[in-house]
Biopython code that builds the backbone (N, CA, C, O; Angstrom):
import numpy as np
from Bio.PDB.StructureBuilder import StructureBuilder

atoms = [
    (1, "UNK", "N", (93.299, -20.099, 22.301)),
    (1, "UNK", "CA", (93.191, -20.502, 23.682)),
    (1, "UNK", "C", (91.966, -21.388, 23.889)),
    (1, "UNK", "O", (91.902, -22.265, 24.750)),
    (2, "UNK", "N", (90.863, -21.038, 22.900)),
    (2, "UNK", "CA", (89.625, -22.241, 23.161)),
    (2, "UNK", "C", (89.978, -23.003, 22.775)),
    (2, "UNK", "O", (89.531, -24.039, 23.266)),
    (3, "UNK", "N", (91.063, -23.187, 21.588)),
    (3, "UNK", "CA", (91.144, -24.649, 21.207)),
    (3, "UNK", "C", (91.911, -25.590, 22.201)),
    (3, "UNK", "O", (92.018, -26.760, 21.833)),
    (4, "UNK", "N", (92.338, -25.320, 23.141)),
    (4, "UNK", "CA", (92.890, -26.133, 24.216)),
    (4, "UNK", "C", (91.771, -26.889, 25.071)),
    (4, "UNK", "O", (91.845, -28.096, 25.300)),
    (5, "UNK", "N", (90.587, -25.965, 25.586)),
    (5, "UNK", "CA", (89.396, -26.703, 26.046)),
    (5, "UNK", "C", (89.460, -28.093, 25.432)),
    (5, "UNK", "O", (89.466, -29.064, 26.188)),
    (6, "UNK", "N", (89.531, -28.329, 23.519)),
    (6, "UNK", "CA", (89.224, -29.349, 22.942)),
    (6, "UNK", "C", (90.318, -30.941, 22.978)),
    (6, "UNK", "O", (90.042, -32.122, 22.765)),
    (7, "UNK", "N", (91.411, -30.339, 23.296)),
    (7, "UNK", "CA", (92.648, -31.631, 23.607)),
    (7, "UNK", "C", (91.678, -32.077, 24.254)),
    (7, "UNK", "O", (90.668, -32.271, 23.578)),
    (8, "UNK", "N", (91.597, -32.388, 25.671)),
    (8, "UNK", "CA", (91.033, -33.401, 26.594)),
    (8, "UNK", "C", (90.376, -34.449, 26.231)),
    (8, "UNK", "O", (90.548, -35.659, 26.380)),
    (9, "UNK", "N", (88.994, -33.305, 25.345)),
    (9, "UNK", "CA", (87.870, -34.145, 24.797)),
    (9, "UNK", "C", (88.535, -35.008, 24.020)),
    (9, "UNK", "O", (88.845, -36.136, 24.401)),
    (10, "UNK", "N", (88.788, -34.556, 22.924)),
    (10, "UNK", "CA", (89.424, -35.400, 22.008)),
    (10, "UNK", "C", (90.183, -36.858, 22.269)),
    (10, "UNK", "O", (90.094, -38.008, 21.838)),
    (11, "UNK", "N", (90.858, -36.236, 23.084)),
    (11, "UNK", "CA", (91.961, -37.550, 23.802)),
    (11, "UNK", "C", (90.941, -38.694, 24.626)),
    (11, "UNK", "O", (91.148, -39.906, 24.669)),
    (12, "UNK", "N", (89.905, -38.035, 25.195)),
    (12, "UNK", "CA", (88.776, -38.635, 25.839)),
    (12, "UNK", "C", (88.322, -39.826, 24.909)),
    (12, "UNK", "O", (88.136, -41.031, 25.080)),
    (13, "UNK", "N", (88.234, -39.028, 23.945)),
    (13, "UNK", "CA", (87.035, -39.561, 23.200)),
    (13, "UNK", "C", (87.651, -40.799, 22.043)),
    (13, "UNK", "O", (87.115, -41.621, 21.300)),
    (14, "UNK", "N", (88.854, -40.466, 22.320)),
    (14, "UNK", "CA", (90.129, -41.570, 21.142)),
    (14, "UNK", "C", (89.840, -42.310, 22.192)),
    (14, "UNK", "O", (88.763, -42.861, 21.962)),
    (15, "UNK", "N", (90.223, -42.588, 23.164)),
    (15, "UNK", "CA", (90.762, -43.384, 24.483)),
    (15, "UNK", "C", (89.055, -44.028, 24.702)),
    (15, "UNK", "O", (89.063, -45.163, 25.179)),
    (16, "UNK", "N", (88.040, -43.613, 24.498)),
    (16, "UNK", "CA", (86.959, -44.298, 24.800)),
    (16, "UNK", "C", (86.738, -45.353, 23.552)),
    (16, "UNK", "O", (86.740, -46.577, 23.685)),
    (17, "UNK", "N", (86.593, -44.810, 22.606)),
    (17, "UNK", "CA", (86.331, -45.773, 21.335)),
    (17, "UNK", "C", (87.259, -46.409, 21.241)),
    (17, "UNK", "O", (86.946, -47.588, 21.082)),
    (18, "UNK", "N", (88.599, -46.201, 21.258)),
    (18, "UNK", "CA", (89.717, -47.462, 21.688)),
    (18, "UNK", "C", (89.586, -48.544, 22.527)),
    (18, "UNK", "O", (89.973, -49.624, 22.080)),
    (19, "UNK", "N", (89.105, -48.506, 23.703)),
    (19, "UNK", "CA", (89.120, -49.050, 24.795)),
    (19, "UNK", "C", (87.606, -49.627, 24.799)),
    (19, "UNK", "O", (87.335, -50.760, 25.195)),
    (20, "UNK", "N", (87.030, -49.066, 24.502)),
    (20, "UNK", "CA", (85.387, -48.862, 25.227)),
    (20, "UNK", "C", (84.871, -48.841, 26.094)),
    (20, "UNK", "O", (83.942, -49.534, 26.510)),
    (21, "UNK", "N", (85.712, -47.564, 26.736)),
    (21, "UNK", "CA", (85.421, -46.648, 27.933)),
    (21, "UNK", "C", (84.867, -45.802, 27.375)),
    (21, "UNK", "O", (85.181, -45.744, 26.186)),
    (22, "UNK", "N", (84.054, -44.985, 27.740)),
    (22, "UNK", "CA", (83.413, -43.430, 27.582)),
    (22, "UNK", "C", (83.489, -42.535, 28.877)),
    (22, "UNK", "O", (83.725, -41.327, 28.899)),
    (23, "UNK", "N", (83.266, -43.281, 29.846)),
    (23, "UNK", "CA", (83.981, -42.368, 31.219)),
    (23, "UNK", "C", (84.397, -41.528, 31.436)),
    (23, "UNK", "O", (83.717, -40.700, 32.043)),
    (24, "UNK", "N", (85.864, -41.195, 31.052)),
    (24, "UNK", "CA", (86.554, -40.494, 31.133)),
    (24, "UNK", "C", (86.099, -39.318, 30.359)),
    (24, "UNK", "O", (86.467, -38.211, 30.753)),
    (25, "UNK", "N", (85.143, -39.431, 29.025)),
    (25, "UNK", "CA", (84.899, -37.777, 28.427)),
    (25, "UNK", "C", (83.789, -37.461, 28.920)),
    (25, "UNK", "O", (83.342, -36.315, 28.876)),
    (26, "UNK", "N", (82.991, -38.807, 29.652)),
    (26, "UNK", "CA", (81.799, -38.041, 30.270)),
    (26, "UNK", "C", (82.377, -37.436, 31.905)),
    (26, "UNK", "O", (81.736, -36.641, 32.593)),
    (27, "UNK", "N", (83.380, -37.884, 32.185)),
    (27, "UNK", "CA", (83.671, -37.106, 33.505)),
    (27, "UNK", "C", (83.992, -35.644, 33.309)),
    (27, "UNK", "O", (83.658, -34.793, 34.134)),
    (28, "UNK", "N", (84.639, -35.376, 32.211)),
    (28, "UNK", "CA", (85.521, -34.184, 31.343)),
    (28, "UNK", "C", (84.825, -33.263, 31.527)),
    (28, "UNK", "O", (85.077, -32.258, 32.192)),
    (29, "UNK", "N", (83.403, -33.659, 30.659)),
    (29, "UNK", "CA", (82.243, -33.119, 30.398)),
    (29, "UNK", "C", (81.650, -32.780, 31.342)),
    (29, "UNK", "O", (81.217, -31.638, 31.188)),
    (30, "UNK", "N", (81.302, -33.381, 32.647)),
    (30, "UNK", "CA", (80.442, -33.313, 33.214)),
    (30, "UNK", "C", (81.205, -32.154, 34.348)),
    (30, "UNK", "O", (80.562, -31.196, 34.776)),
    (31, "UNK", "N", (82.382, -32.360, 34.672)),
    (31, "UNK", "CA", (83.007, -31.401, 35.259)),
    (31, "UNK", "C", (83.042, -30.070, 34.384)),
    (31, "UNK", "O", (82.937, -28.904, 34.767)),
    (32, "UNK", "N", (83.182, -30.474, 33.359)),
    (32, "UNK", "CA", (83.246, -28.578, 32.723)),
    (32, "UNK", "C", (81.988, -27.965, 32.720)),
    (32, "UNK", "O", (81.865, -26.741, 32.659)),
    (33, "UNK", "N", (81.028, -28.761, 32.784)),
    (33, "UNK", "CA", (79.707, -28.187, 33.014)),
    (33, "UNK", "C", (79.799, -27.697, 34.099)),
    (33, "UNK", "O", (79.707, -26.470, 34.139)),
    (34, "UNK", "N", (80.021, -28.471, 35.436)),
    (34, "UNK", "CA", (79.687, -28.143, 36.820)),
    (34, "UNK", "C", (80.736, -26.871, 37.228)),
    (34, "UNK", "O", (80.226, -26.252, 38.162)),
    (35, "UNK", "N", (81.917, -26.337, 36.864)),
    (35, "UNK", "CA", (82.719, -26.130, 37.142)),
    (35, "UNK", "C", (82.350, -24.560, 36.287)),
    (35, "UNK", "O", (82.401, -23.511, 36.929)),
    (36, "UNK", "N", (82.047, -24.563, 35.049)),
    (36, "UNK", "CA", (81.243, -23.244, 34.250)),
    (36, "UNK", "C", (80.374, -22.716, 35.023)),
    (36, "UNK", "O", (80.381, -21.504, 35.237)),
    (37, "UNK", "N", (79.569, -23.462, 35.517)),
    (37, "UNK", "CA", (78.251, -23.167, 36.319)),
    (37, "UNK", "C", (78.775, -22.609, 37.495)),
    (37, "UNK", "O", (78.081, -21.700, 37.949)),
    (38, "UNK", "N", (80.108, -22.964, 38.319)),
    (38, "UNK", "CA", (80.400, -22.609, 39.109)),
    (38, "UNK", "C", (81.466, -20.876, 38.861)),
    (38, "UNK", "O", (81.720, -20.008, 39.696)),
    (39, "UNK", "N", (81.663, -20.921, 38.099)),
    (39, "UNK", "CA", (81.754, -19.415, 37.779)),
    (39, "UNK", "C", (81.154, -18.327, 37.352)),
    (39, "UNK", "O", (81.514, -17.150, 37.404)),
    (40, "UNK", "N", (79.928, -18.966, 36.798)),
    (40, "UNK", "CA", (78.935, -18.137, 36.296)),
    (40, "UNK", "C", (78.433, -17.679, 37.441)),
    (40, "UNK", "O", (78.365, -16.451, 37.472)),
    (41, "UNK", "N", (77.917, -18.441, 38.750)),
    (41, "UNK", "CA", (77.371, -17.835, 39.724)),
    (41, "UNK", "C", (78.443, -16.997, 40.602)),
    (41, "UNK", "O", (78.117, -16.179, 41.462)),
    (42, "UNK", "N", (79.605, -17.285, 40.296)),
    (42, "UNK", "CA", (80.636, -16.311, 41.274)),
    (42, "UNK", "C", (80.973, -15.179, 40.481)),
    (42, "UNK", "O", (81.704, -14.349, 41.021)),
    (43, "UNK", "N", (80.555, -14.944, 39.188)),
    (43, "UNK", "CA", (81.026, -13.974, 38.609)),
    (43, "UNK", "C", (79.344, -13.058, 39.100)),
    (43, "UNK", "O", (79.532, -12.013, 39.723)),
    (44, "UNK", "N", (78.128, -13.369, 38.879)),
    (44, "UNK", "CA", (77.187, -13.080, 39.173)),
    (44, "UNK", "C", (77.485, -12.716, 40.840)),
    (44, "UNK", "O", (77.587, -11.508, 41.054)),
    (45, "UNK", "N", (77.596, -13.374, 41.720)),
    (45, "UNK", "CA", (77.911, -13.020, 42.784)),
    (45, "UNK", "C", (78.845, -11.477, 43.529)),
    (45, "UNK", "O", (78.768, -10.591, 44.381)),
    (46, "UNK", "N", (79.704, -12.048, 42.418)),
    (46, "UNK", "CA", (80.666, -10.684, 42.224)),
    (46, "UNK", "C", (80.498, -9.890, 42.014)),
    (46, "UNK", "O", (81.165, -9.056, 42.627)),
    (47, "UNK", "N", (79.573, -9.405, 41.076)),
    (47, "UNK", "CA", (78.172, -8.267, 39.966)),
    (47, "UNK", "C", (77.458, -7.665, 41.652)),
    (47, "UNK", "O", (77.339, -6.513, 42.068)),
    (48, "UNK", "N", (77.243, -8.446, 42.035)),
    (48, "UNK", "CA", (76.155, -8.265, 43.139)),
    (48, "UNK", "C", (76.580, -7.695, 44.744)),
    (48, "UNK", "O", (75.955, -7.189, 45.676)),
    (49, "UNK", "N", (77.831, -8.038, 44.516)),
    (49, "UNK", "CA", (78.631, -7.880, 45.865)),
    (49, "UNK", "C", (78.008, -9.132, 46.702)),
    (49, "UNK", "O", (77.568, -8.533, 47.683)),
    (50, "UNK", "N", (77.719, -10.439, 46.899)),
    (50, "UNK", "CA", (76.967, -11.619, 47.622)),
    (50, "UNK", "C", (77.820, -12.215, 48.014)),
    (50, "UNK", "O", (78.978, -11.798, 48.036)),
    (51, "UNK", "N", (77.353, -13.632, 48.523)),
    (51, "UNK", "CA", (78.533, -14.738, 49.118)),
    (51, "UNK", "C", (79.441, -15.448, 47.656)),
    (51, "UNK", "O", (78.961, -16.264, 46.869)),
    (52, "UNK", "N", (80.604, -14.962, 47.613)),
    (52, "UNK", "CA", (81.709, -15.986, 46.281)),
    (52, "UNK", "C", (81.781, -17.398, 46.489)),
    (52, "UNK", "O", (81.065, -17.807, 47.402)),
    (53, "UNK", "N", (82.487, -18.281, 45.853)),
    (53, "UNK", "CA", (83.152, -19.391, 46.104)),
    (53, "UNK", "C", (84.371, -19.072, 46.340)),
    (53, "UNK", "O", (84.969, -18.227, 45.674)),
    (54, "UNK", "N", (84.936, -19.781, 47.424)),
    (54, "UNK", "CA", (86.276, -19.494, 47.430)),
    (54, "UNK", "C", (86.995, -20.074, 46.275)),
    (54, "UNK", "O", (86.524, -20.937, 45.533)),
    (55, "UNK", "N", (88.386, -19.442, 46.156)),
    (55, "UNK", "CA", (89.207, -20.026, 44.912)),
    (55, "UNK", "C", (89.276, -21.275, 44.870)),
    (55, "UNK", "O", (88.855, -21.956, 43.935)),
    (56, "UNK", "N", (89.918, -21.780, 46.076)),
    (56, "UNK", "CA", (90.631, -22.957, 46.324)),
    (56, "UNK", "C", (89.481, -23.806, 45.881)),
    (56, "UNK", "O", (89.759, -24.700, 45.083)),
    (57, "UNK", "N", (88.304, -23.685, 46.244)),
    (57, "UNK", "CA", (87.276, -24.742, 45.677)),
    (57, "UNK", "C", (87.027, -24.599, 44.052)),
    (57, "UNK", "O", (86.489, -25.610, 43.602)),
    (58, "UNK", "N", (87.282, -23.623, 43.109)),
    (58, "UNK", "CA", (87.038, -23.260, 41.913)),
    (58, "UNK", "C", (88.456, -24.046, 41.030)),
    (58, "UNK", "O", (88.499, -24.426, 39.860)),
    (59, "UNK", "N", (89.510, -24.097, 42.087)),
    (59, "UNK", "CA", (90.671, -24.541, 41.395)),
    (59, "UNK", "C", (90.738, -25.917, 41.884)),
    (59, "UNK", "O", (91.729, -26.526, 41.481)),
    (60, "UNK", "N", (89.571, -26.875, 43.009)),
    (60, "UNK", "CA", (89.313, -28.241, 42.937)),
    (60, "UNK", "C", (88.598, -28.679, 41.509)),
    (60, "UNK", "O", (88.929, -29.639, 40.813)),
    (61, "UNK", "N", (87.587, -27.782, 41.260)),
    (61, "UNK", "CA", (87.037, -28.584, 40.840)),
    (61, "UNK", "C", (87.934, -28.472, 39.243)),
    (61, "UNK", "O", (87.628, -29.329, 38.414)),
    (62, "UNK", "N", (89.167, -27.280, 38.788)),
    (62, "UNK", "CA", (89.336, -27.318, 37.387)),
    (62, "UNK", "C", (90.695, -29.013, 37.700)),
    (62, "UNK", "O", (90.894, -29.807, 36.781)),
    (63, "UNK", "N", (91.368, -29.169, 39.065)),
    (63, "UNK", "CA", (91.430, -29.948, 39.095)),
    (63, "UNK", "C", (91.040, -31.917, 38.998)),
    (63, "UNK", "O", (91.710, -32.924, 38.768)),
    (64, "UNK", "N", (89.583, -31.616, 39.327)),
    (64, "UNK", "CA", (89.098, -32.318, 39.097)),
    (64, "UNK", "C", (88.777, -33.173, 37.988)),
    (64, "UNK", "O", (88.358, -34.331, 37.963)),
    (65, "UNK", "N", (89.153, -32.098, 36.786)),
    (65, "UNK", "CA", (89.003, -32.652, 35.428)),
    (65, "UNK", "C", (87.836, -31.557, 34.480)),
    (65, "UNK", "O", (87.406, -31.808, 33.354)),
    (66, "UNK", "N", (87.550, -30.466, 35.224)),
    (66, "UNK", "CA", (86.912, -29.106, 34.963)),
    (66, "UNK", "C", (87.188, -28.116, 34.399)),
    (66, "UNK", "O", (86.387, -27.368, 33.837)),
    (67, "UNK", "N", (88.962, -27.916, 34.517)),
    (67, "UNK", "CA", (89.670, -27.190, 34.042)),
    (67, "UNK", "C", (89.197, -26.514, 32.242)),
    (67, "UNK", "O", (89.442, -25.333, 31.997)),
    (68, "UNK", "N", (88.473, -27.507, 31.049)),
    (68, "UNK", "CA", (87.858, -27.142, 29.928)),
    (68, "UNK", "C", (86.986, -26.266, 30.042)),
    (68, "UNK", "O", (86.941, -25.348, 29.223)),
    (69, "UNK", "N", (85.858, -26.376, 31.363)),
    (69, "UNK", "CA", (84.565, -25.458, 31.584)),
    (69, "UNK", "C", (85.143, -24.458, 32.062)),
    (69, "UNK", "O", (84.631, -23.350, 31.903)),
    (70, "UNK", "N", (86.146, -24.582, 32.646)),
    (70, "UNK", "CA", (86.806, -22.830, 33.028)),
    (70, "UNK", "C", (87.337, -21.866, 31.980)),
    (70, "UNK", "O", (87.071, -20.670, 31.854)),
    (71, "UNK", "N", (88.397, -22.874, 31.025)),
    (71, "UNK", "CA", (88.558, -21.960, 30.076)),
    (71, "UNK", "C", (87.562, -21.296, 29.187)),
    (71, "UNK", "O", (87.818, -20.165, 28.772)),
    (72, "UNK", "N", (86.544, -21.842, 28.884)),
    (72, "UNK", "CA", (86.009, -21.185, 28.170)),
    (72, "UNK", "C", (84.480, -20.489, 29.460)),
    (72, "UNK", "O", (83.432, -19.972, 29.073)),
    (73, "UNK", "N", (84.804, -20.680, 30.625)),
    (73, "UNK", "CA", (84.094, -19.263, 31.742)),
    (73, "UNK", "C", (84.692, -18.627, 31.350)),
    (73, "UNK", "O", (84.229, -17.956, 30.428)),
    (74, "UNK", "N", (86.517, -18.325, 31.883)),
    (74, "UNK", "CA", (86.752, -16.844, 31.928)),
    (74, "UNK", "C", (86.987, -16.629, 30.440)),
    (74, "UNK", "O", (87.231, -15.430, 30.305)),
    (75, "UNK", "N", (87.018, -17.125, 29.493)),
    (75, "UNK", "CA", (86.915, -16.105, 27.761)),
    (75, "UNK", "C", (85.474, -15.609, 28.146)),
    (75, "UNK", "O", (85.324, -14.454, 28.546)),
    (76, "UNK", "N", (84.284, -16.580, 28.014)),
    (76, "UNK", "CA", (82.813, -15.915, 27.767)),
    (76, "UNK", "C", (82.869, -15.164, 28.802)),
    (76, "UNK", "O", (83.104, -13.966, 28.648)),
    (77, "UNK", "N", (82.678, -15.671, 30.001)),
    (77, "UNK", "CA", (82.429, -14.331, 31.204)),
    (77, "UNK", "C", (83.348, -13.194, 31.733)),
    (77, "UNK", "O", (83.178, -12.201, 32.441)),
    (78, "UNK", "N", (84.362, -13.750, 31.103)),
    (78, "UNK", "CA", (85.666, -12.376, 31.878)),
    (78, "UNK", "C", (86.000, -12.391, 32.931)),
    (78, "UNK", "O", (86.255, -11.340, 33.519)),
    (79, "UNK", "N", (86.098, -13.472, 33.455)),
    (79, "UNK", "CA", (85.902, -14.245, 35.220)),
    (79, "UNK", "C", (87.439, -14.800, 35.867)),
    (79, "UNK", "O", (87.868, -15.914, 35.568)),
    (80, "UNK", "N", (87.959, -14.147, 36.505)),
    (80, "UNK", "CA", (89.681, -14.828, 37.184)),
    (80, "UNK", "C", (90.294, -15.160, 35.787)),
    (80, "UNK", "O", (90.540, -16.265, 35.303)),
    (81, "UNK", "N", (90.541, -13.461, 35.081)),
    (81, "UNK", "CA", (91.240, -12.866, 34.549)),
    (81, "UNK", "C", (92.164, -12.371, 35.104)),
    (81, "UNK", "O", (93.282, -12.661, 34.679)),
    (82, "UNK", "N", (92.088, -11.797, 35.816)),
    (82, "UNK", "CA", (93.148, -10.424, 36.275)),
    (82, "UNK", "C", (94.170, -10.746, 37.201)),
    (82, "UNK", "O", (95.264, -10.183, 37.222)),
    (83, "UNK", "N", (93.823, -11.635, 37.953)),
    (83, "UNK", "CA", (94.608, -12.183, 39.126)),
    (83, "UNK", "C", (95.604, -12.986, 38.896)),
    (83, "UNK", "O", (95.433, -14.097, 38.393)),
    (84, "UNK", "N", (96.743, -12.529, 39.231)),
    (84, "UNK", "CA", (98.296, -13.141, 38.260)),
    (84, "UNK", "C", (98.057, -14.494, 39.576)),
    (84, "UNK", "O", (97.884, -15.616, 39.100)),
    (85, "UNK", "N", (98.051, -14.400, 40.934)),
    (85, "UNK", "CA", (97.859, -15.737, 41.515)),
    (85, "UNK", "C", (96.959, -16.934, 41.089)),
    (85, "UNK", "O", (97.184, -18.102, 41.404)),
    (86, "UNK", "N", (95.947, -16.516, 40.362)),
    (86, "UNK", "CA", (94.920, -17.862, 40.229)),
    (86, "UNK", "C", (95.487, -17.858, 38.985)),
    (86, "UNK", "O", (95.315, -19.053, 38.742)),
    (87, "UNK", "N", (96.008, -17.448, 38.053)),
    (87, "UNK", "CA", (96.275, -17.278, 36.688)),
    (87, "UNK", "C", (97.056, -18.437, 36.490)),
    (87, "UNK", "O", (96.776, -19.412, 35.792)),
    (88, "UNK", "N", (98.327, -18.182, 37.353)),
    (88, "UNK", "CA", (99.473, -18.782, 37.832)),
    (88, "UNK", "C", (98.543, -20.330, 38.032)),
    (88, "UNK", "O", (98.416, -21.219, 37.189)),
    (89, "UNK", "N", (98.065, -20.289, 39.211)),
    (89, "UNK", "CA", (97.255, -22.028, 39.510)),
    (89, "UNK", "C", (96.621, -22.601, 38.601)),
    (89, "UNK", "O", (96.594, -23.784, 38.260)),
    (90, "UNK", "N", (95.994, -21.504, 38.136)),
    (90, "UNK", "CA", (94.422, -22.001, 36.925)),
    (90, "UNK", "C", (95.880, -23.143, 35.597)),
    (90, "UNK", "O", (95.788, -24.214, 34.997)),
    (91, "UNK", "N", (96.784, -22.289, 35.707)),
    (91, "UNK", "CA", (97.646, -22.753, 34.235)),
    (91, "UNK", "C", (98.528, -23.623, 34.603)),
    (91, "UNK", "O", (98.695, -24.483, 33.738)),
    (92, "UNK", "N", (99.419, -23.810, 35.905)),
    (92, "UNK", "CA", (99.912, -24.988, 36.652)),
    (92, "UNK", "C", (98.907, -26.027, 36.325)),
    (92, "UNK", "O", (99.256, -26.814, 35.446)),
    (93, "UNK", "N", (97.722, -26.200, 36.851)),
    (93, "UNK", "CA", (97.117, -27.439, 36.799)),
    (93, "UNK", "C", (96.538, -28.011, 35.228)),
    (93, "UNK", "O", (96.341, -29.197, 34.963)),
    (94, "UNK", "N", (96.335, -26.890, 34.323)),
    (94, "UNK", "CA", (96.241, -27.138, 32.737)),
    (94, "UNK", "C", (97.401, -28.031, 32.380)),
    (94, "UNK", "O", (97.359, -29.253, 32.237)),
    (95, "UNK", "N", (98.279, -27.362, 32.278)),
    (95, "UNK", "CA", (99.458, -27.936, 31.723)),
    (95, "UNK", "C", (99.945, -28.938, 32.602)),
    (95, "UNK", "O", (100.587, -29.871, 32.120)),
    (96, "UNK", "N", (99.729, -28.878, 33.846)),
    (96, "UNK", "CA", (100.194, -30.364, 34.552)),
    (96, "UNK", "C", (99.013, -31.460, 34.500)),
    (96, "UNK", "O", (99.237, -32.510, 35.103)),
    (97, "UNK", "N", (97.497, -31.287, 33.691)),
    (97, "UNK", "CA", (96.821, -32.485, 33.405)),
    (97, "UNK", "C", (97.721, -32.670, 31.989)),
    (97, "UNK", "O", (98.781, -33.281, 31.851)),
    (98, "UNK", "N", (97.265, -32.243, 31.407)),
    (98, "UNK", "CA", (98.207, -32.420, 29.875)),
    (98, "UNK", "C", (99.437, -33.004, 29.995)),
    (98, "UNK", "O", (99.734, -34.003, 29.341)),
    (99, "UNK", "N", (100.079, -32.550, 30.663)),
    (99, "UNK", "CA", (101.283, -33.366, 30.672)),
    (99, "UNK", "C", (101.711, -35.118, 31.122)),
    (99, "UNK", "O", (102.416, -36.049, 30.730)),
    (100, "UNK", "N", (100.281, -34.598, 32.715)),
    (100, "UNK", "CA", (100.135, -36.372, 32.966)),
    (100, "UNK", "C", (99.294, -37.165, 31.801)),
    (100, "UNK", "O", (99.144, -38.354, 31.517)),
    (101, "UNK", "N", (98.959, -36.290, 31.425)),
    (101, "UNK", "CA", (97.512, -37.193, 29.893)),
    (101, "UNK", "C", (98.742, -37.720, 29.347)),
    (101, "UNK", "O", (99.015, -38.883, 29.645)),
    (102, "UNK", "N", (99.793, -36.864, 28.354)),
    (102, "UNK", "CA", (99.922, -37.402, 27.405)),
    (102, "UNK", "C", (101.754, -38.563, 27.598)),
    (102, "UNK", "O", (102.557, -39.161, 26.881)),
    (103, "UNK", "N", (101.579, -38.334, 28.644)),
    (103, "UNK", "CA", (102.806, -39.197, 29.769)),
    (103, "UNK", "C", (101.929, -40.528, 29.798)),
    (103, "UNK", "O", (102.539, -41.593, 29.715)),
    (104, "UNK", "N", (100.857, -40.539, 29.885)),
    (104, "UNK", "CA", (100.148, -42.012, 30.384)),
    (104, "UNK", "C", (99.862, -42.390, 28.637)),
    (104, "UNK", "O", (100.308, -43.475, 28.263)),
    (105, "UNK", "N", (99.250, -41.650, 27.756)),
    (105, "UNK", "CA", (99.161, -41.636, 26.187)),
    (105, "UNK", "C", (100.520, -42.351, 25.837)),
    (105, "UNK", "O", (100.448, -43.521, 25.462)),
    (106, "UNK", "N", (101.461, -41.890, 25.906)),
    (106, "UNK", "CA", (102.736, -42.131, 25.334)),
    (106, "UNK", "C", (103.519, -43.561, 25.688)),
    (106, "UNK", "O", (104.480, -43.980, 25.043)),
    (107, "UNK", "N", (102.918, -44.231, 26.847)),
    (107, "UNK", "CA", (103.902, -45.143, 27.386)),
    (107, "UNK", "C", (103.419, -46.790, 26.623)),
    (107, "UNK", "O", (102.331, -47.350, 26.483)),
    (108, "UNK", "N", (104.474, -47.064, 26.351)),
    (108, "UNK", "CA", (104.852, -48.459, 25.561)),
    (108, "UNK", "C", (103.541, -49.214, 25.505)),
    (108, "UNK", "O", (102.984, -49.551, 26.549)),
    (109, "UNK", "N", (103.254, -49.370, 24.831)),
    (109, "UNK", "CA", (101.730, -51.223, 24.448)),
    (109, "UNK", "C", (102.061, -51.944, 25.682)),
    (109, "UNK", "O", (101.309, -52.216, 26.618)),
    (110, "UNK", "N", (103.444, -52.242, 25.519)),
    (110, "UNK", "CA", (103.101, -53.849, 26.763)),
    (110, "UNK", "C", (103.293, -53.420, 27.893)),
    (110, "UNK", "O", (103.559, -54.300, 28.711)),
    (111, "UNK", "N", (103.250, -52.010, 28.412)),
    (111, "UNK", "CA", (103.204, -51.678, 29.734)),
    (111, "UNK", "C", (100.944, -51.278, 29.571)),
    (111, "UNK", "O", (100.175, -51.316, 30.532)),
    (112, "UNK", "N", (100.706, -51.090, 28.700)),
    (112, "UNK", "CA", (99.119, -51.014, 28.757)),
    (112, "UNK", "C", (98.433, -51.853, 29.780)),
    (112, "UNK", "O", (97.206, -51.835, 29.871)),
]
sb = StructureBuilder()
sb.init_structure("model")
sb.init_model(0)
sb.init_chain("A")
sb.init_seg("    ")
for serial, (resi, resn, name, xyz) in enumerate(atoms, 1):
    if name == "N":
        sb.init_residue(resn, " ", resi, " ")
    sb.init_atom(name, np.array(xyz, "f"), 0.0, 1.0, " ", f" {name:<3s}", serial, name[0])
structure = sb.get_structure()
């Protein structure tokens, strides 16, 4: 399951040295950072009984292109595990970036 975090990058990182863009894996990146960070303090929050993030903002930002820093929150922290609803969203939006990635990956040279 961690090795899925690594598609993105990877694809990022083909698609930058191809192109010579880097963008796109520093956005990857920079969202899985922000987006880790953002569970670490809601799982801490949670520990504490304090103010959470709401979901809907936790499932912007894995939308956002964050979705890598989450998977590997809830393995390390144990964090929106349990909840078959976010489970359900958290994995809708995985597999529906992946799918638009490798839909835009796949399409003909002279449509490039």
């Amino acid at each position: 399951m961690m090795g899925l975090a690594l598609i993105p990058l990877g694809w990022a990182s083909w698609l930058g040295v191809q192109s010579g863009l880097w963008w796109p894996l520093g956005l990857i990146v920079l969202m899985s950072l922000l987006t880790l960070t953002a569970y670490a303090w809601d799982k801490r929050q949670a520990v504490r009984g304090g103010w959470r993030i709401p979901e809907s903002r936790l499932h912007l930002l894995e939308l956002l292109g964050g979705w890598p820093g989450a998977l590997v929150a809830r393995h390390w922290l144990r964090h929106k595990t349990q909840k078959g609803s976010y489970r359900l969203r958290f994995w809708a939006i995985v597999w529906g970036q992946l799918f638009l990635l490798g839909l835009w990956l796949s399409r003909p040279f002279w449509l490039a």
